[in-house]
C-alpha positions as CSV (number, residue, x, y, z in Angstrom):
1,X,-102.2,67.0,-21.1
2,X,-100.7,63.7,-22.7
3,X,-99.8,62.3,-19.3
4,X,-103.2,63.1,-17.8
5,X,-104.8,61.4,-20.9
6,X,-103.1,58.3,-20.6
7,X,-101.1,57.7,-17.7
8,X,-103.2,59.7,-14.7
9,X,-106.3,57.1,-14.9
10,X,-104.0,54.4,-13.6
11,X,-103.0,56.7,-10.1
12,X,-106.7,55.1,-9.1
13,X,-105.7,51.7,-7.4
14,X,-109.0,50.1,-9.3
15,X,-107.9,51.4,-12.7
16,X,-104.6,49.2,-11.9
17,X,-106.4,46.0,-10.6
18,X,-108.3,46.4,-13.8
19,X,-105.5,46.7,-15.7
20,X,-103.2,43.8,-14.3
21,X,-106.1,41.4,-14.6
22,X,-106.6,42.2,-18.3
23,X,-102.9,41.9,-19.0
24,X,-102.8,38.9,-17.4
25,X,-105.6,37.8,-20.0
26,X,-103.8,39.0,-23.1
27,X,-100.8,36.9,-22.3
28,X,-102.9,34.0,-21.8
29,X,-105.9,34.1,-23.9
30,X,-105.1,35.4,-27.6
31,X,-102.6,32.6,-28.3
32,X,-105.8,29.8,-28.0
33,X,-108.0,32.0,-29.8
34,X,-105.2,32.3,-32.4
35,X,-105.2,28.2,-32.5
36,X,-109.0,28.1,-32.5
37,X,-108.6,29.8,-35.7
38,X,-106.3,27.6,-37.0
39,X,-108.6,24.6,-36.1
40,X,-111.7,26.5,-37.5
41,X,-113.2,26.4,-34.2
42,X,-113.6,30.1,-34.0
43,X,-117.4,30.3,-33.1
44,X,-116.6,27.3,-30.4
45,X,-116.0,29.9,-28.1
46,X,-119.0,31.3,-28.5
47,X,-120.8,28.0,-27.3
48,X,-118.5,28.0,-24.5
49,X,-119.1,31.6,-23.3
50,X,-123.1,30.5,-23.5
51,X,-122.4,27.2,-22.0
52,X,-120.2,27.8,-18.4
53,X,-123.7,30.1,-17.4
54,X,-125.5,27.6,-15.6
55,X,-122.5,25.8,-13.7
56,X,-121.6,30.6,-12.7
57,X,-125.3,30.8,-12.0
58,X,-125.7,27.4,-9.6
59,X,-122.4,28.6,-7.9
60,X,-124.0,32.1,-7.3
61,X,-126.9,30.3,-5.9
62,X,-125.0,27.8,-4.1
63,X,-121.9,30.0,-2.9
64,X,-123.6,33.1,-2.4
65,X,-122.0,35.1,-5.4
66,X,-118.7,33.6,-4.2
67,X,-116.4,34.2,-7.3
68,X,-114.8,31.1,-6.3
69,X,-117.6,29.1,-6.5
70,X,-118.8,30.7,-9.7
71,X,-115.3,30.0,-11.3
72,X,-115.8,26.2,-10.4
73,X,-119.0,26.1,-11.5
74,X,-118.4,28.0,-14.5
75,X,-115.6,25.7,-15.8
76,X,-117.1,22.4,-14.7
77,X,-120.3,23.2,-17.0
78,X,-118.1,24.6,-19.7
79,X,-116.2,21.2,-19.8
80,X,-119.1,19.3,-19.7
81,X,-120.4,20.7,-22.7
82,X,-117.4,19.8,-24.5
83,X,-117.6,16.5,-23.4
84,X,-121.1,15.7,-24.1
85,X,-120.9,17.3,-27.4
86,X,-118.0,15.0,-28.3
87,X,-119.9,12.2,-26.9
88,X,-123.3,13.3,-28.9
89,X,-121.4,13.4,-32.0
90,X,-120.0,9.7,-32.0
91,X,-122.9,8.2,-30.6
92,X,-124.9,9.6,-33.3
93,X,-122.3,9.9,-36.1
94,X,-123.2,13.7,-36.7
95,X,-121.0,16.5,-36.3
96,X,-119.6,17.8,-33.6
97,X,-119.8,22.0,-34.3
98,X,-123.9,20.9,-34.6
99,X,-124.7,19.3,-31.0
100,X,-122.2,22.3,-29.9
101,X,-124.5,24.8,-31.4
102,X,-127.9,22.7,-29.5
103,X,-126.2,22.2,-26.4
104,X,-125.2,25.7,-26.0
105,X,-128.8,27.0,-26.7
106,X,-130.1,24.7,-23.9
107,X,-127.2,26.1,-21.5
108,X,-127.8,29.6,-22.3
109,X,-131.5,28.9,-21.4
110,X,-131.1,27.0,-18.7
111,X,-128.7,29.8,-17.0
112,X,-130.8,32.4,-17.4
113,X,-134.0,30.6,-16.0
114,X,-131.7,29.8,-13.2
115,X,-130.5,33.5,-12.3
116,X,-134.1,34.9,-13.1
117,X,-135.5,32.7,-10.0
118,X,-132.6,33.6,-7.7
119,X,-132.7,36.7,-5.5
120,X,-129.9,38.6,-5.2
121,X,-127.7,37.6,-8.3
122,X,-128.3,40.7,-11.1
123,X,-128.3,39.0,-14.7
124,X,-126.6,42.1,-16.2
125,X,-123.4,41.6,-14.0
126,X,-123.2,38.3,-14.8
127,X,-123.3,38.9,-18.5
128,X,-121.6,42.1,-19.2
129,X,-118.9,41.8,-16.0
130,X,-117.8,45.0,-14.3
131,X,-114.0,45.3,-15.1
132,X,-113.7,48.6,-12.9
133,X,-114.5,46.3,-10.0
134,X,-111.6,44.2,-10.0
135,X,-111.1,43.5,-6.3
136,X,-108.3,40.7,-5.1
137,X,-110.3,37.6,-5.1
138,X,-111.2,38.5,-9.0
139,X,-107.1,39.3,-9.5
140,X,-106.0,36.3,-8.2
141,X,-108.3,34.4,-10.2
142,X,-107.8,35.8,-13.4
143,X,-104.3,35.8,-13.1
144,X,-103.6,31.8,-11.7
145,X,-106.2,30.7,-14.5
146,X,-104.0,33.0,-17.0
147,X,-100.6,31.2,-15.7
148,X,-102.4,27.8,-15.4
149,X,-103.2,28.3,-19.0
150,X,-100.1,29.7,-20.5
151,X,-97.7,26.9,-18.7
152,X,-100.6,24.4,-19.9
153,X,-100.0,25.7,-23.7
154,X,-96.3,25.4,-23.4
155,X,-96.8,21.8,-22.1
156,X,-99.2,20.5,-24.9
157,X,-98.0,22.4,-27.7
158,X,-95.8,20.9,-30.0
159,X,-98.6,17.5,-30.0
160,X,-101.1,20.0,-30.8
161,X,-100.2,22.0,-33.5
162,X,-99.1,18.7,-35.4
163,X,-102.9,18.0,-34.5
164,X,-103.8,20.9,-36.0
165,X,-101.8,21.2,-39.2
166,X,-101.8,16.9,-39.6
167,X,-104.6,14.6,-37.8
168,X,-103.5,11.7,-39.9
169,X,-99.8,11.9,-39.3
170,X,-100.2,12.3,-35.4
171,X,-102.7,9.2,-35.1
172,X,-100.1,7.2,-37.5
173,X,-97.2,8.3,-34.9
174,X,-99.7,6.7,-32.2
175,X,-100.4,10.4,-30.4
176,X,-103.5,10.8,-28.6
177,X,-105.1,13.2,-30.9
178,X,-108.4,13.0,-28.8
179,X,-106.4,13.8,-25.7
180,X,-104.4,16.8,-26.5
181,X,-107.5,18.1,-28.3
182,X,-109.3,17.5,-24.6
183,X,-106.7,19.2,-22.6
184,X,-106.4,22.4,-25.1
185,X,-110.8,22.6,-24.8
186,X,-110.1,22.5,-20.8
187,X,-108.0,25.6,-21.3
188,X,-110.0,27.4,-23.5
189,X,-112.9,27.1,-21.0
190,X,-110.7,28.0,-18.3
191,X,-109.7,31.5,-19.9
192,X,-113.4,31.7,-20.8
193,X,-114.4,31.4,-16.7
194,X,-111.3,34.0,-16.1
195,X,-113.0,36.3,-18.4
196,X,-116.0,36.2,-16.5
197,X,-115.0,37.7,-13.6
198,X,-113.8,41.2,-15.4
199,X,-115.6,41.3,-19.0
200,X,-119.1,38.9,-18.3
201,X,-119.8,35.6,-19.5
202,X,-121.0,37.6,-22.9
203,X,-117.7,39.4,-23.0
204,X,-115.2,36.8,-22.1
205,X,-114.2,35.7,-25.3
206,X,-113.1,39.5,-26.7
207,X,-109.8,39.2,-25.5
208,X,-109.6,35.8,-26.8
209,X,-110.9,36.1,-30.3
210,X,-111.1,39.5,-31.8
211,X,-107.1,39.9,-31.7
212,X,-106.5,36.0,-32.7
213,X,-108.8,36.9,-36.0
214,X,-106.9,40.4,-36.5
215,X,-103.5,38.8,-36.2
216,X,-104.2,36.8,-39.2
217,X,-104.0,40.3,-41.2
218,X,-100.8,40.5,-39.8
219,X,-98.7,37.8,-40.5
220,X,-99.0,34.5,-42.2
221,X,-97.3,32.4,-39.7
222,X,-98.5,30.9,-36.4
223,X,-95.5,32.4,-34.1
224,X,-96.2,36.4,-36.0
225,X,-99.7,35.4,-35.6
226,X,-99.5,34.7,-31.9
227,X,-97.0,37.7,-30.9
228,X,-99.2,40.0,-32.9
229,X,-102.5,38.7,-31.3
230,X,-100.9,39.1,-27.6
231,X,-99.8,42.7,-28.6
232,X,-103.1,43.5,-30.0
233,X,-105.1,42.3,-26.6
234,X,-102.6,44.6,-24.5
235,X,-103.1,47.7,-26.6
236,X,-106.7,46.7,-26.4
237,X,-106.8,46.4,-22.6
238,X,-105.0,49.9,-22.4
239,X,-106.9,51.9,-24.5
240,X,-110.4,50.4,-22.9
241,X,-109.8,51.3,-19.7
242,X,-109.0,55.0,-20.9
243,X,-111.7,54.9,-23.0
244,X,-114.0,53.6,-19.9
245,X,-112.3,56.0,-17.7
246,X,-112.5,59.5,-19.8
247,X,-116.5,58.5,-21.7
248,X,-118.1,57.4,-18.7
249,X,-118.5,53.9,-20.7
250,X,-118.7,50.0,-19.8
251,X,-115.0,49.1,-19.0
252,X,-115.9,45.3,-21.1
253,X,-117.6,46.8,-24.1
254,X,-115.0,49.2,-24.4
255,X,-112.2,47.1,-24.2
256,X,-113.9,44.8,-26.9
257,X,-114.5,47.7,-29.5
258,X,-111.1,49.0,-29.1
259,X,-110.3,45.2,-30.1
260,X,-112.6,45.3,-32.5
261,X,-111.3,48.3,-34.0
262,X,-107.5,47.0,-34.2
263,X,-109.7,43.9,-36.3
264,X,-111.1,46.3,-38.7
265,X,-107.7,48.1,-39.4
266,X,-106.4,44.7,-40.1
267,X,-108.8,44.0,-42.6
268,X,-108.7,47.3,-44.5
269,X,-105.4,47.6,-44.4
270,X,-103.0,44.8,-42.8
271,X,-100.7,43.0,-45.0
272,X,-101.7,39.6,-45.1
273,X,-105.4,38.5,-46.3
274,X,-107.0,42.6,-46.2
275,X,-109.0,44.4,-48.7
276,X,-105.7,46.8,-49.6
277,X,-103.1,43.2,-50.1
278,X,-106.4,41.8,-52.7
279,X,-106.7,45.4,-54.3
280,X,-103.1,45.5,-54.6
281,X,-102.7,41.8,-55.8
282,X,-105.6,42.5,-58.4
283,X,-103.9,45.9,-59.6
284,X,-100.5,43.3,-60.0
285,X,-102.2,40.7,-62.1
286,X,-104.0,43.6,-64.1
287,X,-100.6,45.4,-64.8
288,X,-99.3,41.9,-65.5
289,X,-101.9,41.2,-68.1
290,X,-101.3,44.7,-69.6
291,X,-97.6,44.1,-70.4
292,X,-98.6,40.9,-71.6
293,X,-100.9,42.1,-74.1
294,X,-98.3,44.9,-75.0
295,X,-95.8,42.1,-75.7
C-alpha cells in the first residue's frame, strides 16, 4: 500500500519528467527567493511573474508556441522590466518597488490583450502551466536555466550578500553594487521563465518563494535558511505530484499548496519567528516577571 502511495506514480515516464524538472527548480530557485527575502524584495517576484507575459505571449505568436521562443521572450521582457523600472526610479527620483508595481500592471495587461487576439495560444496554459506535460524540450529548459542559475549564484555571491547585509561598505570598497544587484535580477527572471514552462507564469514563483519565506521559521541564518528552503521545495515537488496524481488535481497548484502548507507549519510551529517561539517567549518573560515580583 505505502509503495503504491508514494513510489508507483513515478513508474509513469511523465510523472518522472515532471519530477526531474521540478527538482531541478528546488535546487535552483529557493536559494534567490531566500535572498529576495533578505533584500525585502519578496513581492518583486511577483512583478516579474506578471511582467515576462508579454515577451511568452509575442514568442507564442512569433514561434508558434515554440517553448524556445517563449523562454526568450519571456526573459527578455522580464529584464526589461527591471531595467526600466531602475531607470524610472532615478530619472524621476521615486522609488523603485513603486514603477515596479505600475510597470507590472501595464505588462500583465498588455500580455493578456496580446494572447486574447492570437488563435491557437489558450490563456489558461499559459498561466497555470501543465506540469504533467513535461516533455524534453520543457526538461532541458528547465534544467540548463536551473544550472545556469545555481553556477551564476555561486559566481556572484560573496559581492552580493555584502550588498545585501552592507550597501555602504561595498560602495566604500569600490564594488559595483548596481551591477551584482543587475546580474542577481537576470537570475531571478531566468528561474521565473523556467517556471513557466511546468507551473505557468502565475505559478512560477511557488517554488521560489513560499519555501524561502518558510525557511525563515527555521533557522536564523542565511546558509540554515537556504538548506531548509531547498529541502522544503523538494518535499514540495514530491508530495504535489502524488497529490496531482492520486486527486485528479492541477499538478502546479498542488505543488504550491503542499508549499504553502510546509509555510503554515513554520509559522505555527517552527522555531525561529512562529506563533509557538512568541507564545513561548511571552510565557518566559511572564514567569520572569513572576519571580521577580516574588523576590
Amino acid at each position: 500500500m505505502i509503495h503504491e502511495l508514494l513510489f508507483t506514480p513515478f513508474d509513469a515516464a511523465f510523472m518522472r519528467r515532471a519530477l526531474a524538472g521540478c527538482v531541478a527548480l528546488s535546487l535552483a530557485a529557493p536559494p534567490l527567493g531566500v535572498l529576495l527575502v533578505l533584500r525585502r524584495m519578496s513581492l518583486t517576484s511577483e512583478v516579474l511573474q506578471h511582467g515576462i507575459l508579454p515577451g511568452v505571449a509575442i514568442g507564442a505568436v512569433l514561434g508558434g508556441l515554440s517553448l524556445w521562443a517563449m523562454g526568450l521572450g519571456g526573459f527578455i521582457a522580464g529584464l526589461a522590466v527591471v531595467l526600466l523600472a531602475g531607470v524610472l526610479a532615478r530619472a524621476t527620483g521615486g522609488r523603485e518597488d513603486s514603477q515596479l508595481a505600475g510597470l507590472y500592471l501595464l505588462a500583465l495587461a498588455l500580455g493578456v490583450a496580446i494572447i486574447s487576439t492570437t488563435r491557437g495560444v489558450d490563456l489558461g496554459h499559459l498561466l497555470f502551466g501543465s506540469v504533467l506535460a513535461v516533455d524534453g524540450a520543457a526538461l532541458l529548459l528547465m534544467a540548463g536555466a536551473a544550472s545556469i542559475a545555481v553556477l551564476g549564484l555561486a559566481v556572484i555571491w560573496r559581492p552580493l550578500v555584502v550588498e545585501s547585509f552592507d550597501p555602504d561598505f561595498l560602495r566604500a570598497m569600490g564594488g559595483l553594487g548596481a551591477a551584482w544587484h543587475l546580474a542577481f535580477m537576470a537570475l531571478v527572471v531566468l528561474c521565473v521563465v523556467a517556471g513557466f514552462a511546468a507551473l505557468g507564469t502565475l505559478m512560477s514563483i511557488g517554488l521560489m518563494m513560499l519555501p524561502a519565506v518558510a525557511a525563515r521559521h527555521w533557522s536564523d541564518r542565511l546558509g540554515g535558511q537556504m538548506r531548509a528552503a531547498i529541502v522544503m521545495a523538494l518535499l514540495a515537488s514530491y508530495g504535489g505530484l502524488l497529490l496531482s496524481f492520486h486527486a485528479d488535481v492541477p499538478g502546479g497548484p498542488a505543488i504550491v499548496l503542499m508549499a504553502g502548507v510546509q509555510w503554515l507549519a513554520g509559522l505555527l510551529a517552527g522555531p525561529h519567528a512562529s506563533l509557538r517561539a512568541r507564545w513561548s517567549a511571552s510565557r518566559a518573560d511572564g514567569a520572569d516577571g513572576a519571580d521577580g515580583a516574588g523576590a
